[in-house]
C-alpha positions as a Python dict, from the first residue, in 0.01 Angstrom:
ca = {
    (1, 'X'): (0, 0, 0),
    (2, 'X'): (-160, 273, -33),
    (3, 'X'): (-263, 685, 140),
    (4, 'X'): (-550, 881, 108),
    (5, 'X'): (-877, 839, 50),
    (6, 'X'): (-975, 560, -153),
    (7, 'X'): (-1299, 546, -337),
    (8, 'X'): (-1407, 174, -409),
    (9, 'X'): (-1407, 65, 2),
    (10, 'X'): (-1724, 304, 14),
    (11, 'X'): (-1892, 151, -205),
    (12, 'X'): (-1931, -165, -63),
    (13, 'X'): (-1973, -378, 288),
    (14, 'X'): (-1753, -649, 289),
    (15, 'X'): (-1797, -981, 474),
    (16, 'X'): (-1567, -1053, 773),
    (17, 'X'): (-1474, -1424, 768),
    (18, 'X'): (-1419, -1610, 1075),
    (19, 'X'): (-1329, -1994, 984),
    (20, 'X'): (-1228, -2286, 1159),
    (21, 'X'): (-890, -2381, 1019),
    (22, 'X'): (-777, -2697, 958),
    (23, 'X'): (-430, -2845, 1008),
    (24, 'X'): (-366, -2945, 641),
    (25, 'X'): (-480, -2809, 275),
    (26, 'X'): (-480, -2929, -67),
    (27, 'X'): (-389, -2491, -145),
    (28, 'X'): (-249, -2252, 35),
    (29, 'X'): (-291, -1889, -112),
    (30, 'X'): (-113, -1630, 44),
    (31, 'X'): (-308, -1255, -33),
    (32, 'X'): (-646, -1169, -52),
    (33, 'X'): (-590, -911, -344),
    (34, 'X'): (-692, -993, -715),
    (35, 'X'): (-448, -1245, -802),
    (36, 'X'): (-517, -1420, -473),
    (37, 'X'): (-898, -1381, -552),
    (38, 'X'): (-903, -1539, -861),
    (39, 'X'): (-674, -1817, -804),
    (40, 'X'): (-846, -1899, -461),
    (41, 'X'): (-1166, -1903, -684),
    (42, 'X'): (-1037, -2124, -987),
    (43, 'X'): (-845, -2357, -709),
    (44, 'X'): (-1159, -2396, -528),
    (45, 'X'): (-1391, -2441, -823),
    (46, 'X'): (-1170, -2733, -934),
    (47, 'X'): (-1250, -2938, -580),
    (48, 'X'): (-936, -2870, -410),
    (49, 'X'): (-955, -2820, -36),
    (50, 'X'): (-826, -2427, -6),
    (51, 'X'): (-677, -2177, 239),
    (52, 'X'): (-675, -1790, 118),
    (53, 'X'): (-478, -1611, 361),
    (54, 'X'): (-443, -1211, 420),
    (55, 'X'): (-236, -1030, 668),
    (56, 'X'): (-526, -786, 639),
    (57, 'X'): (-838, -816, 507),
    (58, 'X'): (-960, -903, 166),
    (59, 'X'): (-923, -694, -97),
    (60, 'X'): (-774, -423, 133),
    (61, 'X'): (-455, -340, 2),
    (62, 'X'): (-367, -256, -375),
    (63, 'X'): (-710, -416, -480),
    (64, 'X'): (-888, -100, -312),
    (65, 'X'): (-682, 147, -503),
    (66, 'X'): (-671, -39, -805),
    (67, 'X'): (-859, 208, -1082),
    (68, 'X'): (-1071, -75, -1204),
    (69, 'X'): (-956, -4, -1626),
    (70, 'X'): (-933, -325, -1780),
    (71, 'X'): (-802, -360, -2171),
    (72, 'X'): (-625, -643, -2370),
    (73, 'X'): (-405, -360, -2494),
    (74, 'X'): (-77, -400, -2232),
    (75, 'X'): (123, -112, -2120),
    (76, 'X'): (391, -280, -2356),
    (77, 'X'): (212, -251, -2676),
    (78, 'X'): (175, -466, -2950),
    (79, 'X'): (411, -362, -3181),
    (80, 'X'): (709, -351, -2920),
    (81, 'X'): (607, -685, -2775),
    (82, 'X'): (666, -811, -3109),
    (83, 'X'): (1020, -617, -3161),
    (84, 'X'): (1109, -754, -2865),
    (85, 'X'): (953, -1089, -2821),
    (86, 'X'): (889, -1225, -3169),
    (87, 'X'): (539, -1262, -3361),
    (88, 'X'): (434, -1570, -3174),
    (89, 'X'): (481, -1481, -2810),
    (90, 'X'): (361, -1126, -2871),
    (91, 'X'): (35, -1262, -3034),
    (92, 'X'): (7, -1537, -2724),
    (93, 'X'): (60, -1239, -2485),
    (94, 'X'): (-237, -1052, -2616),
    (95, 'X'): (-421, -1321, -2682),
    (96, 'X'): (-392, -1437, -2307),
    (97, 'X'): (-502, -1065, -2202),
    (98, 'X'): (-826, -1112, -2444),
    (99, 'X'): (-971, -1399, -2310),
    (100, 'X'): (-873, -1290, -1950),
    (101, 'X'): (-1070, -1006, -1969),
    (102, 'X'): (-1346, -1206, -2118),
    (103, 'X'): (-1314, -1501, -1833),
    (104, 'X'): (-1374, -1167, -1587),
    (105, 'X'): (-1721, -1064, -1751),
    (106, 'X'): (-1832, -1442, -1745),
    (107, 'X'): (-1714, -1448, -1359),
    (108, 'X'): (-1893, -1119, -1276),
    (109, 'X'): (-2211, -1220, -1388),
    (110, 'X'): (-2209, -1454, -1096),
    (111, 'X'): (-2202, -1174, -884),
    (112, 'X'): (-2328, -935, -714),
    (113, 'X'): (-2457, -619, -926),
    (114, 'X'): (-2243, -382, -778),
    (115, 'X'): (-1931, -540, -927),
    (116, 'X'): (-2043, -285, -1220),
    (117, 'X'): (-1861, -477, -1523),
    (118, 'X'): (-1961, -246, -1811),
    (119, 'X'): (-1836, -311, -2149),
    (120, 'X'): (-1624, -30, -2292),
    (121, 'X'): (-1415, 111, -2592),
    (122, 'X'): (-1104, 254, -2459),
    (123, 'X'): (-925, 578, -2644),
    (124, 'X'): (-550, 554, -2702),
    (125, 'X'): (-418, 887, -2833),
    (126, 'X'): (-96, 1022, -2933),
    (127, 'X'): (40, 1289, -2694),
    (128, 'X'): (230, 1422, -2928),
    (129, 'X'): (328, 1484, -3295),
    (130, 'X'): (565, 1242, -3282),
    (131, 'X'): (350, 955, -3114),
    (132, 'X'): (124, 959, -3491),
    (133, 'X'): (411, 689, -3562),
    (134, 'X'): (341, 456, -3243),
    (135, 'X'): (-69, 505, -3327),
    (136, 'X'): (-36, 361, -3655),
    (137, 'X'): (208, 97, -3585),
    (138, 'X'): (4, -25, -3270),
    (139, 'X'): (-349, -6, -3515),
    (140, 'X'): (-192, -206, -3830),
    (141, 'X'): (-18, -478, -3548),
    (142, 'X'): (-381, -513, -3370),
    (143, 'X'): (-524, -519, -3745),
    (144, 'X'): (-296, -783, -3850),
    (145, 'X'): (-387, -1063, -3537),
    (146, 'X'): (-764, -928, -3547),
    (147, 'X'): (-757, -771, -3268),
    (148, 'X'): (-1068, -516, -3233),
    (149, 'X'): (-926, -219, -3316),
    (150, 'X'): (-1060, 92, -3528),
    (151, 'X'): (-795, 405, -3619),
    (152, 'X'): (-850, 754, -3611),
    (153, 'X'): (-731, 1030, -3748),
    (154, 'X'): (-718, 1405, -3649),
    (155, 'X'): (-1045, 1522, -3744),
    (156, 'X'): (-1242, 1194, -3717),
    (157, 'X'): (-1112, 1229, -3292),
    (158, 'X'): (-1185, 1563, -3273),
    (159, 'X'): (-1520, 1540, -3431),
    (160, 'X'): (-1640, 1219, -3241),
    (161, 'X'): (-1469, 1275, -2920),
    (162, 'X'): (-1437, 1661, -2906),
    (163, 'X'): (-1027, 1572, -2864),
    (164, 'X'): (-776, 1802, -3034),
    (165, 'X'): (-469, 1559, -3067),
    (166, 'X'): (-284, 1440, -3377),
    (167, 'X'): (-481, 1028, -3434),
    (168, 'X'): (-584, 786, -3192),
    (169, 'X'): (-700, 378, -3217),
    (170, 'X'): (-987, 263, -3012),
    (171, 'X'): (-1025, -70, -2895),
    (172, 'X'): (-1387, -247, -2841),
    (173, 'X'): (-1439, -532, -2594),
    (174, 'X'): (-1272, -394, -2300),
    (175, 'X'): (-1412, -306, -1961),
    (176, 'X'): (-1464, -85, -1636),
    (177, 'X'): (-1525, -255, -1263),
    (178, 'X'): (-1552, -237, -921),
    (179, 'X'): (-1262, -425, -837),
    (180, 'X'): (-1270, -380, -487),
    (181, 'X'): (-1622, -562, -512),
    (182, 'X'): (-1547, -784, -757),
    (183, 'X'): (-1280, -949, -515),
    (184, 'X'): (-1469, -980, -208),
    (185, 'X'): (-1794, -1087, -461),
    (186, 'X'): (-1561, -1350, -598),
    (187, 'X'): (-1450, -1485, -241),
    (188, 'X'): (-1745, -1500, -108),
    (189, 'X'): (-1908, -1685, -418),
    (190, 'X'): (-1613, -1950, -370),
    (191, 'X'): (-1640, -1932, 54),
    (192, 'X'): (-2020, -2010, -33),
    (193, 'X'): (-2035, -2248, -280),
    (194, 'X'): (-1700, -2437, -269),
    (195, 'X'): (-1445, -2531, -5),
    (196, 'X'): (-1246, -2223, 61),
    (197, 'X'): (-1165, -2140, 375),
    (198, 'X'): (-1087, -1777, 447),
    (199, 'X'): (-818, -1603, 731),
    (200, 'X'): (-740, -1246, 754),
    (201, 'X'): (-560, -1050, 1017),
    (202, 'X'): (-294, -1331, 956),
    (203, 'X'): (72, -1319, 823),
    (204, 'X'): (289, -1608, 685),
    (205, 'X'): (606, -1555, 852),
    (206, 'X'): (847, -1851, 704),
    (207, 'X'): (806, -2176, 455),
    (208, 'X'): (977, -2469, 401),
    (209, 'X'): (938, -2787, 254),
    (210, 'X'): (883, -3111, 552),
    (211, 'X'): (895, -3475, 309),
    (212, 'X'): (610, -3423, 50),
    (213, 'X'): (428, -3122, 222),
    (214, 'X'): (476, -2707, 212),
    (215, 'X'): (486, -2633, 643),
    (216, 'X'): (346, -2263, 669),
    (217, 'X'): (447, -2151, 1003),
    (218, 'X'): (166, -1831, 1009),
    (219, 'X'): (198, -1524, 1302),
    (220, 'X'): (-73, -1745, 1501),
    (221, 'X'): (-22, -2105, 1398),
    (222, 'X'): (153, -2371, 1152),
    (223, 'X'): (-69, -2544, 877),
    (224, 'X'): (82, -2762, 590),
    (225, 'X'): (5, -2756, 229),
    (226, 'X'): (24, -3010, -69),
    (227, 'X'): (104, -2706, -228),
    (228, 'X'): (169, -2308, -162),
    (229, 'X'): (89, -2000, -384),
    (230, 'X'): (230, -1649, -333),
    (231, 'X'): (33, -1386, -488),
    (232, 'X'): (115, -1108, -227),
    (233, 'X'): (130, -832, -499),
    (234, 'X'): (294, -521, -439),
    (235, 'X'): (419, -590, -49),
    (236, 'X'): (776, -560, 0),
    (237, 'X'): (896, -893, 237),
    (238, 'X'): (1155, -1093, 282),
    (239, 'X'): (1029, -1325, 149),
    (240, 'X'): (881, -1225, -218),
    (241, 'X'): (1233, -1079, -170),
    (242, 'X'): (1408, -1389, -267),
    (243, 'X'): (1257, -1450, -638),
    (244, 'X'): (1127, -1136, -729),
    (245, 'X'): (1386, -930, -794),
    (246, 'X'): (1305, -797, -1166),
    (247, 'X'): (1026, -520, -1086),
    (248, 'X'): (992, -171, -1030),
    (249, 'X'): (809, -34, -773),
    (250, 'X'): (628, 308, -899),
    (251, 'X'): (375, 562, -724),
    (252, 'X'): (60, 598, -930),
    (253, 'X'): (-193, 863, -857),
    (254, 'X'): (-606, 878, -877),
    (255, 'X'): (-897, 1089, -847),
    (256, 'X'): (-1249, 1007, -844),
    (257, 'X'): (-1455, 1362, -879),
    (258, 'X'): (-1822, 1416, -736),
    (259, 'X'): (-2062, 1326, -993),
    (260, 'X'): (-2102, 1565, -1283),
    (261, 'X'): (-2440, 1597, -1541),
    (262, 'X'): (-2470, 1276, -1752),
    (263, 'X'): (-2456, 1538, -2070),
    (264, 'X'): (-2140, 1605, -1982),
    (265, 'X'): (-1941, 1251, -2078),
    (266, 'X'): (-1769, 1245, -2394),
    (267, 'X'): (-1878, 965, -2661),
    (268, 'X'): (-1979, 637, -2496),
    (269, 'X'): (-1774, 710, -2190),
    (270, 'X'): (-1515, 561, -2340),
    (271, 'X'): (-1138, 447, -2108),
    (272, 'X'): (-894, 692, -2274),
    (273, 'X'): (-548, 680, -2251),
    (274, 'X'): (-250, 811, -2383),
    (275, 'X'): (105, 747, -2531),
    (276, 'X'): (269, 947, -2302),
    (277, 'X'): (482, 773, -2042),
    (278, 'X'): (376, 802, -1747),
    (279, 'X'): (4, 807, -1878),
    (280, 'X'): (-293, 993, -1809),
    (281, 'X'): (-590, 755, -1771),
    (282, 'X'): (-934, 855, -1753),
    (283, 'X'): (-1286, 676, -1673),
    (284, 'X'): (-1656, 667, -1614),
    (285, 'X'): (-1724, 574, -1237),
    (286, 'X'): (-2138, 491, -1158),
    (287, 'X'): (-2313, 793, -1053),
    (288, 'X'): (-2143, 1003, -1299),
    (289, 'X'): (-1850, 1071, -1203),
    (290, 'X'): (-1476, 1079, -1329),
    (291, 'X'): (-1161, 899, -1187),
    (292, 'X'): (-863, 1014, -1358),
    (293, 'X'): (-484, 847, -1259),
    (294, 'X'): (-127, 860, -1362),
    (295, 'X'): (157, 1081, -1271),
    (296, 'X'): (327, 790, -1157),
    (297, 'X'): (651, 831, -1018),
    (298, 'X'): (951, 564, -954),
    (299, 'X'): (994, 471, -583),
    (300, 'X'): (875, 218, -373),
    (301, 'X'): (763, 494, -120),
    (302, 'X'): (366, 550, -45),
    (303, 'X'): (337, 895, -108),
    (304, 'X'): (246, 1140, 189),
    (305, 'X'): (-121, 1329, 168),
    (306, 'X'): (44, 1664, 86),
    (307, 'X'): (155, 1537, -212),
    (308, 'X'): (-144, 1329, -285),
    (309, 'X'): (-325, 1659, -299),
    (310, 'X'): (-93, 1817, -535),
    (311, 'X'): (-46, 1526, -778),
    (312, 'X'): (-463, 1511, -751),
    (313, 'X'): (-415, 1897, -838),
    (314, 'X'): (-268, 1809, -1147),
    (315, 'X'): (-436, 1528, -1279),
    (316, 'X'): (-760, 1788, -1285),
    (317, 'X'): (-507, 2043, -1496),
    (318, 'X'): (-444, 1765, -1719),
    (319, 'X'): (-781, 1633, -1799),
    (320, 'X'): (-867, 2035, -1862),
    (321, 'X'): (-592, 2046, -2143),
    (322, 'X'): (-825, 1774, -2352),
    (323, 'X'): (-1173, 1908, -2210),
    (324, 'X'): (-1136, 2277, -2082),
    (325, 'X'): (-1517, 2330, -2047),
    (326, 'X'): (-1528, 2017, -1766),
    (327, 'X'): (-1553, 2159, -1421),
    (328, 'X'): (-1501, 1920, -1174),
    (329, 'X'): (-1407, 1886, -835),
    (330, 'X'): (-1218, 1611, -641),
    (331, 'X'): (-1435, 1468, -389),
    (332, 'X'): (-1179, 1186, -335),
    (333, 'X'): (-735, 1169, -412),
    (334, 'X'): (-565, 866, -343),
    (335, 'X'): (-174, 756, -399),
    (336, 'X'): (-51, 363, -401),
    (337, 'X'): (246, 148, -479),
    (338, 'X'): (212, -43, -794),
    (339, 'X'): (479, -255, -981),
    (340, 'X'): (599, -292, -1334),
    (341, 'X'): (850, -552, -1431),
    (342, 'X'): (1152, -469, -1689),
    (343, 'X'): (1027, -679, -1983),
    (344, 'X'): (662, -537, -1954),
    (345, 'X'): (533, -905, -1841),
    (346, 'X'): (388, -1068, -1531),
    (347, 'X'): (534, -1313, -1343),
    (348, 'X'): (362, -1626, -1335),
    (349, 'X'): (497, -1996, -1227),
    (350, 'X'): (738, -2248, -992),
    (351, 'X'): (917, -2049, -719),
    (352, 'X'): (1123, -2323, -575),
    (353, 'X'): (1290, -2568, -819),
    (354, 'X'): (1247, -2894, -532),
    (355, 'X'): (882, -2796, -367),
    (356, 'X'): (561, -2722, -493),
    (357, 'X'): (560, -2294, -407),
    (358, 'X'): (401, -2110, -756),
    (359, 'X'): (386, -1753, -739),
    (360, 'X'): (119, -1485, -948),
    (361, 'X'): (229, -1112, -971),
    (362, 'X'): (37, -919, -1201),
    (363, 'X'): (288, -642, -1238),
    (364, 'X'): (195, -364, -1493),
    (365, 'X'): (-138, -181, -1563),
    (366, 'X'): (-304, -424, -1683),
    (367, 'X'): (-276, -647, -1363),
    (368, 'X'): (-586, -750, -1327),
    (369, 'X'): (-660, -911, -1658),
    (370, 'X'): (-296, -1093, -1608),
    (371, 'X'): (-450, -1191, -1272),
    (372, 'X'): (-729, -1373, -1460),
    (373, 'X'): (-548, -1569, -1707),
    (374, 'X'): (-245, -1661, -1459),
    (375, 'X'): (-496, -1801, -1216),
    (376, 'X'): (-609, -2050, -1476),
    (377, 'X'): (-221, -2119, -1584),
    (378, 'X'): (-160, -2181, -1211),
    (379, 'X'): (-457, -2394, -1166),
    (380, 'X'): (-280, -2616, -1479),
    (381, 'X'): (51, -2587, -1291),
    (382, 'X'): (-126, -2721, -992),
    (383, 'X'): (-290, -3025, -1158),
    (384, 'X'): (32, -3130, -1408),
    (385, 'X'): (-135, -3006, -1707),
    (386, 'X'): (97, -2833, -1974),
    (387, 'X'): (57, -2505, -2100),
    (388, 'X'): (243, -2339, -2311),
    (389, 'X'): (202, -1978, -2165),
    (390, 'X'): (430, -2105, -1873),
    (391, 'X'): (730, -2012, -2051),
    (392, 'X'): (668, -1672, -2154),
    (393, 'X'): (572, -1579, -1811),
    (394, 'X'): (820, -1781, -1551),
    (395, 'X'): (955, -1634, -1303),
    (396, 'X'): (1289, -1695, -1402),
    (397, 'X'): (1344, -1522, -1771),
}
């Protein structure tokens, strides 16, 4: 999933797991990354008996390369989710991402320390001239639903943020992490405290439905479920094949520099972004330093480390084009597979119309705030509850 070398991992000393596995689960949660995390953890919470199952370890695969930015603003913003979805969905949509990001803070302060949720503004700027449009329509659509959300023009960004673009919103109440702690914190709170079982170093090969049960026939045994969750994020299979077949698989590209002088940081440390597409992305990392991603590129290939290198290269040059006096040096490049889905949602929901196989991909950048609230709409799923988020996010749409 991803080439390189990856910051978060060496940060952090996970916890090997080494269960005794029953024959039969309430849950069955295929992939140990974020979505599988968080379900594994609201599943668990709720009393059901629960399997989380990784073909490699925990948190190992996207979840280590994941950047760890997390906003209720969507890659899809506001004012085109409401062009293209109506007022009502659109509002729902963001709404969902707000108190997802929210559910994350109250989770992390179960957790270990080092999970490093920090509240944050976050910086959206216009890349160009003729971006002022998309600022403005993006600040009066967050105004109108409440949204925290301040504007900016030219010289109030340049004087508080030492930025030379054309305007820019900024949007409170949105966060940094360690997510590659944060997941293994998060398992191991529900491994501890609940009835989670945990299996790595273990692939689901085939699934099929046997009377009222979900048979799992894994590389080193068969188990059967009441009911079976896929949340094997950006891994290409045969068998995510079958009902996810609206994405697009992109290459995304981060840095994480040594650590620079605290006087250094712009304003608050502030997330920025940009309207640019693909976007530049830049954040605060403890022990001052910088990670800075984007670049991405359309292909379902993990880059090489030449090209790592070179894409790292540039991501420096393009930080230097808003601060020129920052001199930094990479001290760690990384590439990974990521997916985005055509409308600009996540798929959350039923996979199989006659057996009980739901399925969370938190395509997009804000995955991991989609991961939060579509754990809690699968956990509804799972217990017959209604909710009306199911249809904007089903997999079929």
């Amino acid at each position: 999933m991803h080439n390189g070398k990856v910051y978060w991992p060496d940060t952090y000393l996970k916890k090997s797991y080494k269960d005794e596995i029953d024959t039969h689960y309430d849950v069955v949660i295929i992939g140990g990354g974020m979505s599988g995390a968080l379900t594994a953890y609201r599943v668990a919470e709720a009393g059901y008996h629960t399997l989380l199952v990784d073909k490699d370890e925990i948190g190992s695969a996207s979840s280590a390369a994941n950047t760890g930015l997390m906003q209720y603003m969507s890659d899809k913003l506001l004012h085109e989710c409401i062009k293209d979805f109506g007022e009502l969905e659109a509002y729902h949509f963001y709404k969902a991402s707000k108190e997802g990001l929210e559910d994350i803070e109250k989770l992390s302060k179960l957790l270990d320390p080092r999970v490093n949720f920090i509240t944050r503004d976050s910086l959206f700027i216009a890349s160009t001239k003729r971006d002022k449009k998309t600022i403005k329509d993006e600040y009066e659509a967050l105004k109108h639903f409440d949204f925290p959300v301040d504007y900016l023009d030219q010289t109030q960004l340049l004087e508080d943020y030492g930025i030379d673009k054309y305007n820019a919103l900024i949007t409170h109440e949105d966060a940094e992490i360690n997510p590659f702690v944060f997941v293994n914190e998060l398992v191991k709170y529900a491994h501890s405290n609940y009835h989670l079982d945990v299996l790595e170093q273990t692939e689901l090969i085939q699934y099929k439905k046997e009377n009222d049960v979900i048979a799992c026939e894994l590389n080193n045994k068969t188990i059967t479920a009441n009911k079976l969750v896929m949340t094997t994020g950006y891994a290409k299979n045969k068998i995510t094949k079958r009902y996810i077949n609206r994405e697009e698989f992109v290459a995304s590209y981060a840095v994480v520099t040594e650590p620079i002088d605290e006087k250094e940081f712009w304003k608050d440390k502030a997330m920025i972004w940009e309207s640019a597409r693909p976007y530049l992305y830049i954040r605060h990392v403890p022990g001052n330093r910088v990670l800075i991603g984007g670049l991405d590129e359309k292909t379902d290939k993990i880059p090489n480390e030449k090209h790592i290198q070179k894409q790292g290269k540039r991501l420096i040059k393009a930080l230097n084009k808003l601060y020129p006096e920052l001199e930094l040096t990479i001290e760690y490049a990384y590439g990974a597979r990521f997916g985005e889905t055509k409308d600009g949602k996540p798929f959350i929901g039923k996979i199989e119309e006659d057996a009980e196989v739901y399925g969370l991909y938190g395509y997009g950048g804000n995955g991991t705030v989609y991961s939060s609230f579509g754990s809690k709409l699968l956990l509804d799923m799972i217990e017959e509850k209604y909710n009306p988020l199911s249809e904007i996010f089903k997999l079929k749409r």
